[in-house]
N, C-alpha and C positions, 0 to 999 in steps of 0.2 A: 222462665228465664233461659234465654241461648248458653252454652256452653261457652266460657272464656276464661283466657290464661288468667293465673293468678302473676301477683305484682314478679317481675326479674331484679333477682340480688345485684347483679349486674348494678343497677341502674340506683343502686341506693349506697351511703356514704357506710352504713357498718350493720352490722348482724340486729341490732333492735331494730334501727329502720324501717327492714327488711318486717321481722314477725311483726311489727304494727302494724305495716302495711298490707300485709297478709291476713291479717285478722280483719282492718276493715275491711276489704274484697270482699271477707267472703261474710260477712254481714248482710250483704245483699244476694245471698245464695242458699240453696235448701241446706246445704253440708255445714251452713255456720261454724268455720273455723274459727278456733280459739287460738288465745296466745300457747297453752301447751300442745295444742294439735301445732301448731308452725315450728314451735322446736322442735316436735317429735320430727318433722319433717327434715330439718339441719341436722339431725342425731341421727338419722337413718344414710342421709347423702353423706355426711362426714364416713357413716361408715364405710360407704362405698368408695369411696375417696382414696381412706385407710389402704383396702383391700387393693383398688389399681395399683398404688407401690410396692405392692408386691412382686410385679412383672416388671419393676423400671432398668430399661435397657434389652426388650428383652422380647419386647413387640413388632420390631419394625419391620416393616412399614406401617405396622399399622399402632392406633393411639394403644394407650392403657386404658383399661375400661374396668369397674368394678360396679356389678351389681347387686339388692340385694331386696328379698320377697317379704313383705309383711302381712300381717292376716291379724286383724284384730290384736295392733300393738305388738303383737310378737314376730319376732324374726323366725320364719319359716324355711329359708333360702337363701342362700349367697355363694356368688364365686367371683372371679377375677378372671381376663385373658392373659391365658401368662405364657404363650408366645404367639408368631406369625404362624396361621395353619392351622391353631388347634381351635375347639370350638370358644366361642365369644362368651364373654361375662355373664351376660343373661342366661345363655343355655344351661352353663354351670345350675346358675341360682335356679332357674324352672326344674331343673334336675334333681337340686335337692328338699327344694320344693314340694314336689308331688303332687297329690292332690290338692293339698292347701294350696294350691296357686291359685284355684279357683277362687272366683272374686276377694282377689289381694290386691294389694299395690305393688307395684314395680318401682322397684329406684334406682336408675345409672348414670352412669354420670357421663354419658354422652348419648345421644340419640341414637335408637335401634337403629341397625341398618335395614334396609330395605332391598338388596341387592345379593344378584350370588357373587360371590370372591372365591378363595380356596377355603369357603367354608361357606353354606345355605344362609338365607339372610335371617334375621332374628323375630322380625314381626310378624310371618308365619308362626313361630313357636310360640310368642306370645299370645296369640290370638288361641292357638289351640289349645292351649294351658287355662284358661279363662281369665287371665288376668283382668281386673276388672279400673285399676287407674295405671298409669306410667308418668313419673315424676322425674324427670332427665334434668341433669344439671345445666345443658348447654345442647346447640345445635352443632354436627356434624356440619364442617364446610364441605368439607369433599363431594363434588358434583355429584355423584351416585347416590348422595344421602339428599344434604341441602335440604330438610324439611319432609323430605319425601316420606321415614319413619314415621314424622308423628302425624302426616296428612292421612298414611293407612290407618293408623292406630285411631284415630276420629272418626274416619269414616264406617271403621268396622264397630263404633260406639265406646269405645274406652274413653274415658276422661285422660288429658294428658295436661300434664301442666310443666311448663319449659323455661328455665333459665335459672332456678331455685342454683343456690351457689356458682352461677356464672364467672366469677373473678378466680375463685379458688378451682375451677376444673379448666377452667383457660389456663392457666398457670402450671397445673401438674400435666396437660398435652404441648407448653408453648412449643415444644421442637415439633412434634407431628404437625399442629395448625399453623406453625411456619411453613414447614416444607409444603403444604397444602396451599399456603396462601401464596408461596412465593417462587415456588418451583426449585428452592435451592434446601440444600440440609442447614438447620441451624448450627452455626458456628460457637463454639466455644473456648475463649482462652486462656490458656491455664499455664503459669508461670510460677515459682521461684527466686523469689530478689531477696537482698541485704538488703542494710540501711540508707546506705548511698547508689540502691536501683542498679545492681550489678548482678547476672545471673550467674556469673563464673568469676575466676581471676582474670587479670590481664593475659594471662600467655592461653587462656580457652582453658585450661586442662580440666575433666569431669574430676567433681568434688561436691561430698552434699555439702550443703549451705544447712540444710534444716534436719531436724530432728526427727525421729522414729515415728512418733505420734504423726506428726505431716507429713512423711515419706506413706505412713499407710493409709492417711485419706487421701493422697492423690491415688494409690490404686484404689481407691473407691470408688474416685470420680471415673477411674478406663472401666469397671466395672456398669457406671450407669449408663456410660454414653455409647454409640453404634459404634465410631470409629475414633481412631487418635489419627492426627498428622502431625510429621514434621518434614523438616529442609533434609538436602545431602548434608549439608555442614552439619549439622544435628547430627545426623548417622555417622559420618566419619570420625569427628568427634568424640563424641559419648560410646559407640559401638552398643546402643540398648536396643531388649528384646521387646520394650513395645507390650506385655504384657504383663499378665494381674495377676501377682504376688502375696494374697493374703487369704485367711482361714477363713472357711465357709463355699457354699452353693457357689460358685464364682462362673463369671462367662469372660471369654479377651474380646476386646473390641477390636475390630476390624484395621487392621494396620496401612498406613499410607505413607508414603515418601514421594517428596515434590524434588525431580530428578531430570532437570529440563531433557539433558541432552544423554543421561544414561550413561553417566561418568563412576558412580557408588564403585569403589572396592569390591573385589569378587567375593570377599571372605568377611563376611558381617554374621553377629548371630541372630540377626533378622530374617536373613536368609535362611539359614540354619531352622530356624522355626518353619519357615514355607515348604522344605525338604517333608518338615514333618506331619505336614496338614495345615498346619497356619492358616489364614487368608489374610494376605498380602498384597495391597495394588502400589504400583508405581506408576507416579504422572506425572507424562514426561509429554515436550510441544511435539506438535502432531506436524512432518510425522517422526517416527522416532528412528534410531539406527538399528535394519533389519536385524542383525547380527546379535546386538544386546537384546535386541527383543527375544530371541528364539532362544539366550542363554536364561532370561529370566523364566520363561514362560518353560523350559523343561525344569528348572526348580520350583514349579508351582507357584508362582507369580504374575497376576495378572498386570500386564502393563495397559496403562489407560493414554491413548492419543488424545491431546487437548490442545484445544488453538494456543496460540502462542498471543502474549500481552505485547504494549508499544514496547517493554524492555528488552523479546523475546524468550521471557520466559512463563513457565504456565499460566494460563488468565485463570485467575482463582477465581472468578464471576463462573467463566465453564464449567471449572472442573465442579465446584459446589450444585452446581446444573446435573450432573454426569452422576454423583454421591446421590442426588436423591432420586434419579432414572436408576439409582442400582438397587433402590428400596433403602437408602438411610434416611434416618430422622436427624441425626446429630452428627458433630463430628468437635473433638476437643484437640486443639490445636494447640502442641509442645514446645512448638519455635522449630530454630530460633528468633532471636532479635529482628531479623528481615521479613520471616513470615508473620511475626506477628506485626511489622509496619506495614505490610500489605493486606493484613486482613483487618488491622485497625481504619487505614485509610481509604479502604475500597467499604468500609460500611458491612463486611461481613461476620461480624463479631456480634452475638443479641448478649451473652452472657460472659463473664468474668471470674476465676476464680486463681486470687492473687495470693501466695502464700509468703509472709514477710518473716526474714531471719534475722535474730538480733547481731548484726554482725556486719562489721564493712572490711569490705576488702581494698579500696580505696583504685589508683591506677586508672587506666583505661580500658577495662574489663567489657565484655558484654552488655549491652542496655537490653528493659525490655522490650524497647522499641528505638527506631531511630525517627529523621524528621514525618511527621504526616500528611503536611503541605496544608495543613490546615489553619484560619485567620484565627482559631480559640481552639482551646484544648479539647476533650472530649469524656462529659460528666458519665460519672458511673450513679445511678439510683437505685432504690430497694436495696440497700448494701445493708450487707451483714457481717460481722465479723467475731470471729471462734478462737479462742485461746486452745491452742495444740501444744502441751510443755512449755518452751521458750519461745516459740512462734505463734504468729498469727494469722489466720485464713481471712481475708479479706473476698467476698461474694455480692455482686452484685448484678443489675443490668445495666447494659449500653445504652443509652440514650443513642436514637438516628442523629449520625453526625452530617452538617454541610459535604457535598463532593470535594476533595483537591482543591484549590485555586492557585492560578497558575503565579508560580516566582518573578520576583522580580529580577531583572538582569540587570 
């Protein structure tokens, strides 16, 4: 009997599905898989799974990747990529492997590469280690890979079998196989409202709305994601540093301010931060005024030229073009109110993390969006929602919404 994949989770409604259909496959194969050989298989991927969030935020450009060696039921090997540059998941695990790699199983949860990057590709090391199967959660999109990993890995006689938890490793890469599939960083936006949908008082003035507990998961979230943005009016406004304030291994996300014309106050502590090493870009319509530019760019801040939208202010379709040409995967978008009705209405937005305050301030305060221009509103799914003290996190995805259509006059 010719060598062929076993059934993809993907393609099945829930996790028994999946081991039934796994078990009959291989019914009709020398390996006769059973139903505990198929969970051992979900129990060893889940681990690897585990171990990629270990690096989340912390890879890019490149996915999270966690792999891990088995040899007769036992975990012989494991590691994770836990940044951009250092060696890949698999290296780890054949590393701590050793000799028992020989005729083991491999487990990762994305496809070996097959390519050199600023790091040797992985299916050479595999192959020299003797790995004898490789059980990858999903395929590599990125052109360099694209199948290419497990076409080596067969031809040099490994068994591979590909798609084994396919929904749950799509899911912990969506930002990477976004920007892979779509050339833009994946968009995220993260808000702040009362009862009555208000992110501030009427007169603007900065004021938390929410509680301890949910002021330190949103620095959780600038800890996952590559970068944060927001507007001038945000920065003039609140005067924030833009960075992660809480206890533990912390990394800052990459700071952005949407600055069409390079109007910002000279004295921000954003700035302040960029003096000190920071990384700081400002995006401003291309082109920008020499003069601002050469003051930003000796405080160490990089100014990014970006075409100008019909309003003439930045086309966020570019600049999210530009973010993931700089090597981002993500980027979590503070406001305010305007940037998030252009990143709501321009369809840039995949994910949502709404944080509700029990508390209205009432007035004509802040929204956190204005109109969309759209004929129906636009549904959030996969939502979740977390009790933080008095507050609540609200998480979800964006459903792809219709483009604009145009007003009537």
């Amino acid at each position: 009997m010719g060598k062929v994949d076993a059934p993809r989770l993907g393609f099945y409604d829930s996790e028994q599905e999946f081991i039934s259909g796994l078990s009959l496959f291989a019914q009709g194969s020398p390996s006769r898989m059973t139903i505990e050989d198929a969970r051992a298989e979900i129990h060893f991927l889940r681990r690897a799974l585990d171990l990629a969030e270990k690096a989340r935020g912390r890879t890019a450009p490149n996915p999270i990747v966690g792999a891990v060696v088995v040899r007769e039921g036992r975990v012989v090997g494991e590691g994770y990529h836990e940044r951009a540059g250092a060696p890949h998941a698999e290296i780890h695990a054949l590393l701590q492997a050793g000799p028992d790699a020989k005729g083991a199983t491999l487990y990762v949860t994305l496809e070996p590469c097959a390519h050199q990057g600023r790091t040797p590709p992985c299916v050479p090391a595999i192959l020299e280690a003797g790995i004898a199967r490789v059980v990858s959660a999903m395929e590599d999109p990125d052109p360099r890979v694209a199948g290419k990993g497990h076409e080596l890995l067969r031809a040099a006689g490994v068994a591979v079998t590909a798609g084994c938890l396919e929904r749950e490793a799509a899911e912990a890469n969506a930002e990477y196989l976004h920007r892979v599939q779509t050339g833009r960083v994946f968009g995220v936006l993260k808000a702040a409202i009362t009862l009555d949908g208000r992110m501030a008082s009427p007169g603007g003035e900065p004021r938390w709305i929410t509680g301890e507990l949910a002021r330190a998961r949103a620095h959780e979230l600038r800890d996952r994601y590559d970068a944060i943005l927001i507007g001038r009016t945000t920065l003039e406004m609140d005067d924030p540093r833009l960075d992660v304030r809480i206890p533990g291994e912390r990394r800052n996300p990459v700071a952005i301010v949407l600055d069409s014309r390079l109007r910002a106050p000279a004295s921000r502590k954003l700035w302040e931060r960029a003096k000190s090493g920071a990384q700081v870009f400002v995006a401003a319509v291309d082109p920008p005024p020499a003069d601002r530019v050469r003051m930003l760019r000796d405080w160490g801040i990089d100014v990014l030229p970006v075409p100008a939208d019909e309003s003439g202010k930045v086309d966020l379709n570019a600049l999210f073009e530009i973010l993931a040409q700089r090597g981002l995967n993500s980027v979590l978008v503070e406001g305010g109110g305007m940037v998030h009705t252009s990143l709501l209405s321009q369809r840039l937005a995949q994910r949502i993390h709404l944080f509700l305050a029990p508390m209205v301030l009432g007035g004509d305060g802040p929204r956190l969006s204005g109109d969309l221009g759209l004929r129906s509103g636009i549904r959030i799914e996969d939502t979740r929602v977390e009790t933080l003290g008095d507050d609540l996190l609200f998480t979800g995805r964006i459903r792809s919404t219709p483009r604009p259509v145009p007003r009537e006059s």
